[in-house]
VEXNUFI-824225 format. One record per residue (C-alpha): residue in one letter; x, y, z. Coordinates in steps of 0.2 Angstrom, whole numbers, plus 5000, padded with zeros to 4 digits. Layout:
REM residues N
AXYZ/...
REM end
This chain:
REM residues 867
X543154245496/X543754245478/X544654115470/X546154265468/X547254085464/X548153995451/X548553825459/X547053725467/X546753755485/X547253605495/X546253455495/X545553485515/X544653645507/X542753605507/X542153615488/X541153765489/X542353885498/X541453995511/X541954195513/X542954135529/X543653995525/X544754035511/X545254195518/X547254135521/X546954075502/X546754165492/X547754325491/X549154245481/X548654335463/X548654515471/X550454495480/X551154415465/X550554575455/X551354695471/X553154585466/X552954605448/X552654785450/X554354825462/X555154735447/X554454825436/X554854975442/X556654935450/X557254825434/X556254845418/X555655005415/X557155115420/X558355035406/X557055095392/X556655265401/X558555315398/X558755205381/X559655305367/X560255465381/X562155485380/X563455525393/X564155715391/X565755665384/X566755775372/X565255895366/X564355755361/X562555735372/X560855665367/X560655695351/X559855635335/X560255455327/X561055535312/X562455585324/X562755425333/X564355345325/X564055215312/X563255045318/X563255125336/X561155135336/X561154925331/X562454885346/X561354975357/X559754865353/X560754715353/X561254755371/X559454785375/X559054615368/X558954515385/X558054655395/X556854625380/X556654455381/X556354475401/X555054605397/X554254505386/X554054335399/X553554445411/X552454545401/X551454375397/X551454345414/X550454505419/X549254455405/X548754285413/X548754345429/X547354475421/X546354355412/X546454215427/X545754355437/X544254405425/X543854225422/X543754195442/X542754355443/X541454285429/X541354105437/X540854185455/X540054315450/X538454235441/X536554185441/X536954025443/X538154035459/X537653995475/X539054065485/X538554215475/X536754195476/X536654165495/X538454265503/X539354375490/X537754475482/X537754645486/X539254675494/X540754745483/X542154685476/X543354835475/X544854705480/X545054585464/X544454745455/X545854855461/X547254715458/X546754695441/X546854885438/X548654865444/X549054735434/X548454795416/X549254975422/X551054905421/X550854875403/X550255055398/X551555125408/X552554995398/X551755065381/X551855265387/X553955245390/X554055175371/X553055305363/X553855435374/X555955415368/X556055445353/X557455335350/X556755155349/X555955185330/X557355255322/X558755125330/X557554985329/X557454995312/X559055005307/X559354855318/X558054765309/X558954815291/X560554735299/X559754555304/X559354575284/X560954595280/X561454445288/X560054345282/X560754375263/X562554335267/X562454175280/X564254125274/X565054285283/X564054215300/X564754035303/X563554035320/X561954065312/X560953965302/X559053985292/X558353905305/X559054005319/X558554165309/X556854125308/X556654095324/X557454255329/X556354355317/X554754285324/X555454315340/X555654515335/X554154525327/X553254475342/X554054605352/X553954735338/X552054705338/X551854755355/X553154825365/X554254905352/X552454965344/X551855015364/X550354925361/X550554785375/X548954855386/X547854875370/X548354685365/X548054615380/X546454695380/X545754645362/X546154465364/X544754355369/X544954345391/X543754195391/X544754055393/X543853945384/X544154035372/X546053995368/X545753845380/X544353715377/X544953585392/X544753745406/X543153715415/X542453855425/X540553915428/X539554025422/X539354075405/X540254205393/X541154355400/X540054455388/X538454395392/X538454415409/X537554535418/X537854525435/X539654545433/X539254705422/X538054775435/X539354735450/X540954835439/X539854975433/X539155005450/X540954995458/X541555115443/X540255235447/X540555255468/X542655275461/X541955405452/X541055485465/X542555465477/X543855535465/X542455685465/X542355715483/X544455685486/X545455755470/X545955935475/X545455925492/X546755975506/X546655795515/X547155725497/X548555575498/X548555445488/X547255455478/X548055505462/X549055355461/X547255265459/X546655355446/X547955265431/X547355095437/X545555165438/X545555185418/X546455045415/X544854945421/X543955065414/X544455035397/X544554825401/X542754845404/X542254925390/X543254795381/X542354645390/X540554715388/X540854805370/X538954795368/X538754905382/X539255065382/X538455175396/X538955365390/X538355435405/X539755325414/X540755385399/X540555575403/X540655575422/X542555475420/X542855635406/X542455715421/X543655685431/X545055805421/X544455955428/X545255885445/X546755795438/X546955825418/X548755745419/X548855575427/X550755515433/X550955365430/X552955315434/X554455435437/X554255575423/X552955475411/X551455545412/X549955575402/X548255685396/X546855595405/X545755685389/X547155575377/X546555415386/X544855435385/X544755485368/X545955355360/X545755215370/X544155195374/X542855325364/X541355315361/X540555265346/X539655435343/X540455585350/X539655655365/X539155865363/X538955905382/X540555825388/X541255945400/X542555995395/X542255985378/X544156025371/X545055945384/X546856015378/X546356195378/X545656165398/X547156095401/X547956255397/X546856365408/X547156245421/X549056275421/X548856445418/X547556445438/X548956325445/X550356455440/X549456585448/X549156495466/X550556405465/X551556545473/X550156545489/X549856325490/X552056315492/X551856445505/X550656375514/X551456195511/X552956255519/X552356335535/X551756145538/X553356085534/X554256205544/X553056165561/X553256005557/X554955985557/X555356095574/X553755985581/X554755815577/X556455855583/X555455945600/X554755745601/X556155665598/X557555745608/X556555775624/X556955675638/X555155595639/X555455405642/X554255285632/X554155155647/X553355265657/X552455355643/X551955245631/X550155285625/X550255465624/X552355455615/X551755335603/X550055415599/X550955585597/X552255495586/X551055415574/X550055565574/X551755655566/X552355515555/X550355495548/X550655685545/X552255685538/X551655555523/X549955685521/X551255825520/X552355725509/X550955675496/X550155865496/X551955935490/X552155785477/X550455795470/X550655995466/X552555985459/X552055835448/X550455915444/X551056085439/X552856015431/X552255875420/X550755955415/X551856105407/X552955945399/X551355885392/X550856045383/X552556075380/X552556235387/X554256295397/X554256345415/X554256515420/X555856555433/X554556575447/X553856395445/X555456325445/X555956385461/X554356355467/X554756145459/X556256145468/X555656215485/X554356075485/X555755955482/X556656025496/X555255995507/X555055815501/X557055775504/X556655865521/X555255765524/X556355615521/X558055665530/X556755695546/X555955545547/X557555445541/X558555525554/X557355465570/X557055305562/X557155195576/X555955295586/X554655265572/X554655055573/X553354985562/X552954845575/X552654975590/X551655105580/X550754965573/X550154885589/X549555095591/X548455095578/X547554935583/X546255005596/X546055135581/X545155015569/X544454895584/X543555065589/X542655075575/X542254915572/X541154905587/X539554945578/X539754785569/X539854675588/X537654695589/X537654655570/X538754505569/X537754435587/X535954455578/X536354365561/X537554225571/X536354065566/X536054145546/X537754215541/X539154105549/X540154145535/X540254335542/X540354265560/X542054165555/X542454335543/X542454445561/X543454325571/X544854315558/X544854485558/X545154495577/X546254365574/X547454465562/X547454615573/X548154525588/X549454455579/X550854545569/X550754675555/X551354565539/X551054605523/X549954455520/X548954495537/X548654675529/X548154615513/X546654485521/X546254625534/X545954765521/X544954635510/X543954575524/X543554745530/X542954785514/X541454665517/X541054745532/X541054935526/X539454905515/X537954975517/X537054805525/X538354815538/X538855015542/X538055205538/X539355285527/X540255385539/X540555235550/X541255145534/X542455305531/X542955295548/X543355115547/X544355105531/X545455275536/X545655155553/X546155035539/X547355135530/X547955195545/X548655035553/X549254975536/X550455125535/X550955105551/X551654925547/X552355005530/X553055175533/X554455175524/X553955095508/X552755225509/X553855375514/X555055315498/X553455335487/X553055495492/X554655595491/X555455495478/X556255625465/X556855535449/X555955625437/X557255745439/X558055665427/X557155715411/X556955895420/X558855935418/X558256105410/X557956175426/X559456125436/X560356305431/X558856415436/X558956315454/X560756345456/X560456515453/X559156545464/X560156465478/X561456605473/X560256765471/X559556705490/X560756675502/X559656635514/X559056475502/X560956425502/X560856305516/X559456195506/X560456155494/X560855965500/X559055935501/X558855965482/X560355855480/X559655715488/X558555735474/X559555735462/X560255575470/X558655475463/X558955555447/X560755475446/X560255315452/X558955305440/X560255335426/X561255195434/X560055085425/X560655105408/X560954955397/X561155005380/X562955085384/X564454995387/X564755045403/X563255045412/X563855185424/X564055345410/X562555405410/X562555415428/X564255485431/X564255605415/X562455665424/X563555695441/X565155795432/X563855915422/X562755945439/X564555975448/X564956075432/X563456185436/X563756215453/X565456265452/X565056395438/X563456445443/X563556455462/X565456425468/X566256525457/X564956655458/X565356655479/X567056675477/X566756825467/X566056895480/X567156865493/X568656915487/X567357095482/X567357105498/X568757075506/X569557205491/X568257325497/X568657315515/X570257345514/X570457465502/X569357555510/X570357585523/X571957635514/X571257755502/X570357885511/X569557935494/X568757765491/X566757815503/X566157645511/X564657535505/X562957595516/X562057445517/X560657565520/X560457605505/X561557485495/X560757315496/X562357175502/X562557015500/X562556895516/X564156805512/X563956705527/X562556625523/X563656545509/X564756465523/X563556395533/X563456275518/X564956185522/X564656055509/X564056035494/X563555855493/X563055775474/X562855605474/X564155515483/X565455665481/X565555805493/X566256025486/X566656095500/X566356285497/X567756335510/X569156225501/X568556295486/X568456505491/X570356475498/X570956355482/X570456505471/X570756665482/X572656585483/X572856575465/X572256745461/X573356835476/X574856745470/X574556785451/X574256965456/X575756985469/X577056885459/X576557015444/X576657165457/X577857135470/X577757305480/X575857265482/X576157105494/X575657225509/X573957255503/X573957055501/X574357005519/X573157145525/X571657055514/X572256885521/X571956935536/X570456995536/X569856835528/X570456745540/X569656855554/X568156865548/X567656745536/X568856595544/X569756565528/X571456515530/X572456585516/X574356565511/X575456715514/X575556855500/X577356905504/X578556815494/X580456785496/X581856905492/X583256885478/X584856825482/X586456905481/X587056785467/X585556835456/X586157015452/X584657125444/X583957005432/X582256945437/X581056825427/X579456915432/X580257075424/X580656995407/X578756935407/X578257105410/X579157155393/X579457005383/X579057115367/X580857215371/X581557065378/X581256955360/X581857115352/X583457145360/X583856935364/X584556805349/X584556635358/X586056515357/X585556335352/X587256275359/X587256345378/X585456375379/X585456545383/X584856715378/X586456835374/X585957005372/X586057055351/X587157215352/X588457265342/X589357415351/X589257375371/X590857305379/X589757195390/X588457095384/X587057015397/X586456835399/X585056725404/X585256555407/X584656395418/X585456475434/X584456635431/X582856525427/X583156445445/X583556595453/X581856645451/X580856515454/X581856505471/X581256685475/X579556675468/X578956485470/X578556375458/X576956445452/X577856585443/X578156455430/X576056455428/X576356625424/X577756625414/X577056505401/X575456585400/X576056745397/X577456685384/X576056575377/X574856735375/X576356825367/X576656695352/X574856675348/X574656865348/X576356885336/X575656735326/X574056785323/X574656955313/X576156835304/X574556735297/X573956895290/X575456945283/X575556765273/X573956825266/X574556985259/X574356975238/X576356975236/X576756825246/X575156715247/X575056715225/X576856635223/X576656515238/X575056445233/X575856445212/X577356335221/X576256225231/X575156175215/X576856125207/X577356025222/X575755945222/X575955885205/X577655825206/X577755725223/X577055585213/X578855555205/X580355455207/X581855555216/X580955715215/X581855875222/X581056035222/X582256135207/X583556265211/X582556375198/X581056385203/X581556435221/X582756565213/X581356645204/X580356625220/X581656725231/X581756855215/X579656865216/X579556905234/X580857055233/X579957175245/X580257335236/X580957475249/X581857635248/X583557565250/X583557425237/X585557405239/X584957295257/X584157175246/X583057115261/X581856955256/X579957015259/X579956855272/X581456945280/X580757125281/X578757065286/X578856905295/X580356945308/X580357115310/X578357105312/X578556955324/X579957055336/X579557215336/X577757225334/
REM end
């Protein structure tokens, strides 16, 4: 094998390592790169996908630098400067791991190696070529998050302005010094020239990956990278049969995974153009160009994504422009291919969801039956690794058409039309489906049992290789040691290491000197097979993960709609919620805000906002339309009854099959919600019309009949004998005559009716005040402050455009000027004078001058009591 390692092998290993002994070896390099990439994508790349967004808080949301708050755009690079620093070590990290790889490659793979010469020629090398691909794809993914958020370059350099701020004025910072500050400013301008500038894949790529270029002491055979052939012949032949392969899978109905392999198929595409820059095959160029017309928009992590046409053309052209490259103007094919996905996508979702539907009633047939698995074992455990393996096809298929159809529209930055939405959300329905199902029956899906099924799969098609391996026995012991580690790893258990050395073993064997090309199709879907047996669940995670949700928000209120205008959708809304889920817990990852959870839970209250405007709200309506119409129906004979014949009703019961609303970690029950609101509006409206409280009980109980809602009772307490005729409720009802006909004393705090001639004069006091909230309940209190408060500002609002009137507002704003001028002084007192001659200026002039009203007398409390 490959030496895929870092450290020496240990000292019992035989100096020139044969194919099979080094097998255990040497797969260090590729699971170091599948730990580095969970990190990645758990730890290091969320923080900068969210950097700069804000939480909804007070109207503000995520908006521009220039309305951030002053220095708040250097406190949040400051807090990103560890996250930085970890990105950066680990960055370097993926770059040695990439060069080790290439220089390993280049000393095996030469004319003047034996072990190539005599075991490895030939046969392919899709294994160390693959991990690389990996590896250098973290760092574009990496460089595609920075370019994408428009917030690093404007905060960045403002930051940068403050570190030289502090540069010129040392004294104000005891802790710094001009040694620590240079230090710090190498430091930056490292990560400026290639994270910040998203430019780590292209460095890594332009510098020198012979190490004996940077490293004089490293010895390894061969000559330069550049100059050797074989290893040019051996990449391009491998690039060329991916080609061919993304040709013959990409758009295909048995399609899977292999849009994930495209990104780190370029990657090495563009590496090898940079190790052999001499050579430049356009042919190989053109077929790659190609490949857009299957997949013009690669995904490459959550909602980053990118033209293939972009890649090609920036990052590795060529050095005269090609005139049959089909497509020739990639961004206008783009176009036409959205415009042919919008137009079936309608059909594939249909289609995609009859599979789903039969397999959902297929798995819990399966797995509720009384079938025992002792007694029928081989044909429960094929049947249930024939539904898990098409489960994750399923799963893949509704993945690869919602990313494809929504981030393609993001790219060209084209919005989506309503019915692509619901058709996005649909497919993430059936993802979150997916999920739940197999989540759910867990424990009848164990990886160790199901993986122990799939063995006889790939030792079936192995057989053709028995005759083989017997013949060249004596000449190729290497490939006689290479068979039995393989039966080896298949009796033993499924580990990810054992994976790793059967899938790179196996790919020795499905080469042309070994197998015809369907029986090395058939080998490695055996391959894949029992691999994702061993790893479902990783895999299952992949497939229907939904985090790019988060940069989708736009479509959240055409979704909540929809599950609104189709009742019979209703019941699917916790499935899109689940993925919303990822979308919060990929804002959880924020590190540039204080509190690290605000993004998160200010993403939560606007998606409960939404629901409860856009969907609870909404079914209330409804409800309490109907339950209005049922009854009144039956009390007015004039009011004709709906014929929903002809009239077209809405299936409120679909609505409360619902039950909860769950977001997040917080459940809306609809049912608590329908009865918190019906309750307040039957009590609003029965305080406000006592002799209507019959129509209100009748209305309760039809809603409790036959919707199950359990509302409060309409009829509300009689008046007590001590209460006499005065009522709250019916001051509210004419408060403009009350505040006529009322002076209030300041002294006993109670209105006293303002007449001069009656012998008897009424009151209203604290023991009336009480007397009422006895009969009616404390909400009348809601209702009497609302209604008073509506009163004043309507009796306010005409008092402000009386101050404006020419006769007042000129004298006031004369006086205000003077007081302005004066306040400055010692013991100043506004003069008797002047507000004399005010009083005599706003002499409203009527027909009976003798009353000598004031204008403020005549307009401002007549207008406010009696208007």
């Amino acid at each position: 094998f490959f030496f895929l390692m870092i450290r020496r092998p240990p000292r019992s290993t035989q100096s020139r390592s044969s194919a099979a002994s080094d097998v255990y070896k040497r797969q260090y390099l590729d699971r170091e790169v599948d730990k580095i990439t969970r990190v990645f994508e758990t730890h290091i790349l969320p923080p900068f996908l969210v950097f700069g967004e804000l939480p909804n808080k007070d109207g503000v949301g995520p908006q521009g630098d220039d309305k951030l708050p002053l220095g708040d755009p250097e406190i949040q690079i400051a807090r990103m400067l560890p996250h930085y620093k970890q990105t950066f070590d680990l960055s370097r990290r993926v770059m040695a791991i990439a060069q080790n790889i290439v220089n390993q490659l280049n000393g095996i793979i030469n004319k003047n190696e034996p072990l190539y010469k005599n075991v490895l020629k030939g046969y392919p090398i899709s294994f160390p070529l693959e991990t690389l691909g990996r590896a250098l794809s973290l760092l574009y993914i990496l460089d595609l998050v920075h370019t994408s958020n428009p917030h690093f370059q404007g905060h960045w350099g403002l930051y940068k302005k403050l570190v030289k701020t502090a540069r010129g004025n040392l004294d104000s910072f005891p802790m710094l010094n001009e040694l620590t500050l240079q230090r710090f400013d190498k430091t930056l301008a490292r990560w400026e020239k290639t994270i910040l500038s998203g430019k780590c894949f292209l460095t890594c790529i332009s510098e020198p990956l012979d190490m004996r270029s940077t490293n004089p002491d490293y010895q390894v055979k061969g000559g330069a990278i550049k100059d050797n052939k074989e290893l040019y012949k051996v990449i391009t032949e491998w690039l060329k049969n991916r080609v061919k392969f993304f040709n013959e899978t990409l758009s295909k109905p048995t399609e899977t995974t292999e849009r994930r392999q495209v990104l780190p198929f370029l990657i090495l595409y563009a590496s090898y153009r940079r190790m052999f820059p001499s050579e430049e095959d356009r042919d190989l160029w053109k077929s790659v160009w190609a490949i857009q017309k299957k997949a013009p928009v690669v995904h490459a992590w959550a909602s980053v994504a990118f033209k293939l046409g972009d890649f090609m053309q920036y990052i590795c052209p060529l050095t005269k422009k090609s005139q049959s490259a089909d497509p020739k103007d990639h961004h206008a094919f783009l176009t036409q291919y959205l415009e042919r996905r919008v137009q079936t996508l309608a059909t594939e979702m249909q289609e995609l969801y009859k599979n789903f539907a039969s397999w959902a009633v297929r798995i819990d047939s399966l797995l509720t039956s009384d079938v025992e698995l002792v007694s029928n074992q081989t044909r429960v455990l094929a049947l249930r690794t024939k539904l898990l393996w098409t489960g994750v096809l399923m799963a893949n298929q509704v993945r690869n058409v919602v990313l494809d159809t929504l981030l393609g529209h993001i790219e060209i930055e084209k919005s989506l039309p309503r019915e692509v939405i619901e058709h996005i959300a649909l497919g993430v329905q059936m993802l979150k489906g997916i999920s739940a199902s197999l989540a759910s029956f867990g424990d009848s899906f164990d990886e160790g049992l199901l993986a122990r099924a799939a063995v006889p799969g790939v030792q079936e098609t192995m057989r053709p290789l028995e005759e083989k391996i017997k013949k060249v026995a004596a000449k190729q012991p290497d490939f006689v040691n290479l068979y039995n580690i393989v039966q080896t790893v298949l009796r033993g258990p499924a580990s990810t290491l054992r994976r790793t050395t059967l899938s790179y073993a196996l790919s020795f064997f499905a080469s042309k000197q070994w197998m015809k090309d369907d029986e090395a199709e058939a080998l490695r879907c055996a391959v894949w097979k029992y691999a994702l047996m061993a790893d479902w669940r990783a895999e299952i995670s992949r497939a229907t993960e939904t985090s790019f949700l988060l940069e989708c928000k736009e479509i959240l209120p055409v979704v909540v709609s929809d599950f609104y205008e189709h009742p019979a959708r209703a019941k699917r809304v916790n499935l899109f919620n689940a993925g919303l889920a990822d979308a919060y817990n990929l804002a959880l990852r924020s590190h540039h805000l204080e509190d690290g959870t605000a993004l998160a839970a200010s993403f939560k209250k606007e998606v409960i906002q939404m629901y409860q405007k856009g969907f609870v709200s909404n079914v209330v309506r409804d409800v309490e339309d109907h339950l209005r119409l049922v009854v009144h129906t039956s009390i007015l004979d004039k009011l004709i009854p709906t014929n929903p014949f002809k009239t077209t009703v809405r299936n409120i019961f679909r609505y409360l099959e619902v039950g909860s609303i769950v977001i997040v970690d917080e459940a809306l029950s609809l049912r608590d919600a329908i009865t918190e609101e019906l309750n307040r509006r039957f009590y609003n409206m029965n305080a406000l019309n006592l002799f209507d409280y019959e129509t209100y009980e009748l209305i309760r109980n039809v809603a409790a009949e036959t919707f199950g809602l359990n509302l409060m009772k309409a009829g509300l307490p009689a008046q007590s004998l001590e209460q006499g005729s005065i009522d709250i409720l019916a001051v509210i009802r004419n408060l403009g005559a009350f505040v006529s006909s009322q002076n209030y004393s300041l002294y006993s705090q109670t209105f006293i009716e303002c007449s001069k001639d009656a012998k008897f004069l009424s009151t209203i006091g604290i023991v009336q005040v009480s007397d009422s909230i006895r009969t009616h309940g404390l909400g009348v209190l809601n209702t009497t402050v609302n209604a008073t408060f509506q009163f004043i500002a309507r009796k306010f609002g005409v008092f402000y455009k009386f101050l404006y009137d020419d006769l007042i507002h000129s004298p006031l704003v004369r006086e205000a000027r003077f007081l302005k001028g004066q306040l400055g002084k010692a013991d100043f007192r506004y003069p008797y004078e002047r507000a004399d001659a005010l009083y005599k200026d706003c002499l409203l002039y009527t027909s009976d001058a003798a009353d000598d009203l004031l204008c403020v007398d005549l307009g401002g409390r007549r207008i406010i009591k009696k208007k």
